[in-house]
KOLMILO-448843 format. One record per residue (C-alpha): x negated, y, z negated. Coordinates in steps of 0.1 Angstrom, whole numbers, plus 5000, padded with zeros to 4 digits. Layout:
XYZ...
# end
This chain:
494149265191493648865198496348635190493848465167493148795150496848815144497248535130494448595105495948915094499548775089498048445071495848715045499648955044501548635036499348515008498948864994502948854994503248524982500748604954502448934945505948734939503848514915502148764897505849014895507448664884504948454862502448654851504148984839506248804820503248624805501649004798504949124784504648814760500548914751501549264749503849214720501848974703498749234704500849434681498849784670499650094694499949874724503749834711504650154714503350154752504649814762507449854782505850184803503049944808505149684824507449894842504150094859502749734868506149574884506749884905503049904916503149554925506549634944504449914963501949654974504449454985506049745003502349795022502149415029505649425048505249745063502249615075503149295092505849485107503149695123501349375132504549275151504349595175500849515186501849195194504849345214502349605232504649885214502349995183501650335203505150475201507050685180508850415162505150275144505050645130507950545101506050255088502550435088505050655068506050435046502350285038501150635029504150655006503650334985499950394988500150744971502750594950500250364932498050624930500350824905501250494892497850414881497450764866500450704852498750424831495450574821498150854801499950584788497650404778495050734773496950844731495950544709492750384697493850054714492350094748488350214748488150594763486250404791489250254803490950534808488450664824488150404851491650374859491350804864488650734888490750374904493650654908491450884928490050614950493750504957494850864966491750864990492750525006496250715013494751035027492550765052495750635063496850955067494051065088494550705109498550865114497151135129494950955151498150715159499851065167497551145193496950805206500750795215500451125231498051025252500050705262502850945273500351185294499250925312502450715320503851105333500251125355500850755364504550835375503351115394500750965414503350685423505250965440502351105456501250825470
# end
């Protein structure tokens, strides 16, 4: 990847981090403020709703660093090694992690008449598209796997020749 490429990417992961400290910081407080005010069932669910939102907003920020971290070993020329594997690792983790998390919400959310059936319905369907995002970065793992095994084929066939020649 381009230096200029890499800079684009950790200019968008920085933002996306910056803007995940504001939301964890200003804006859940402001929900947790709405969410009592709503009154109704919503009460009831309040604090599972803001605990699901803080730690799936900690998982994105867990993606965004375990990301840029990746970002540093292509920079480095060392992305294609067994040490990129924990990270990948990591991303599939936090990825599935929100996936449950945003079950999690449509059947906390899913028991009273304060949310239309609709809603839970779409966050169902936003948990199974997460899930899928994790099993694509699962797939890319794999694909990273065998990427790095090749490397190590070719620097033993490289080594080889050295001696032949």
């Amino acid at each position: 990847m381009n230096t200029v490429g890499l800079m684009a990417l950790r200019a968008v992961l920085g933002a996306g981090f910056a803007g995940t400290l504001f939301v964890l910081f200003v804006m859940v407080p402001l929900l947790a403020i709405d969410l009592r005010e709503v009154g109704g069932d919503i009460t009831e669910v309040r604090i599972p709703i803001l605990g699901i939102v803080a730690v799936g907003i900690v998982a994105i920020q867990v993606v965004l660093v375990c990301t840029w971290r990746l970002s540093t070993m292509v920079r480095r020329g060392t992305v294609f090694s067994p040490a990129a594997f924990r990270w990948v690792d990591v991303v599939i983790g936090a990825i599935a992690v929100g996936s449950l998390l945003t079950f999690a919400l449509g059947v906390v959310v899913a028991p009273g008449h304060a949310v239309p059936p609709g809603l839970v319905l779409l966050l169902g369907g936003a948990g199974l598209l997460v899930a899928g995002v994790a099993l694509v970065v699962w797939i890319m793992r794999m694909l990273l796997v065998q990427a790095v095994d090749r490397d190590a084929e070719a620097r033993t066939m490289r080594a080889e020749l050295d001696e032949v020649i």
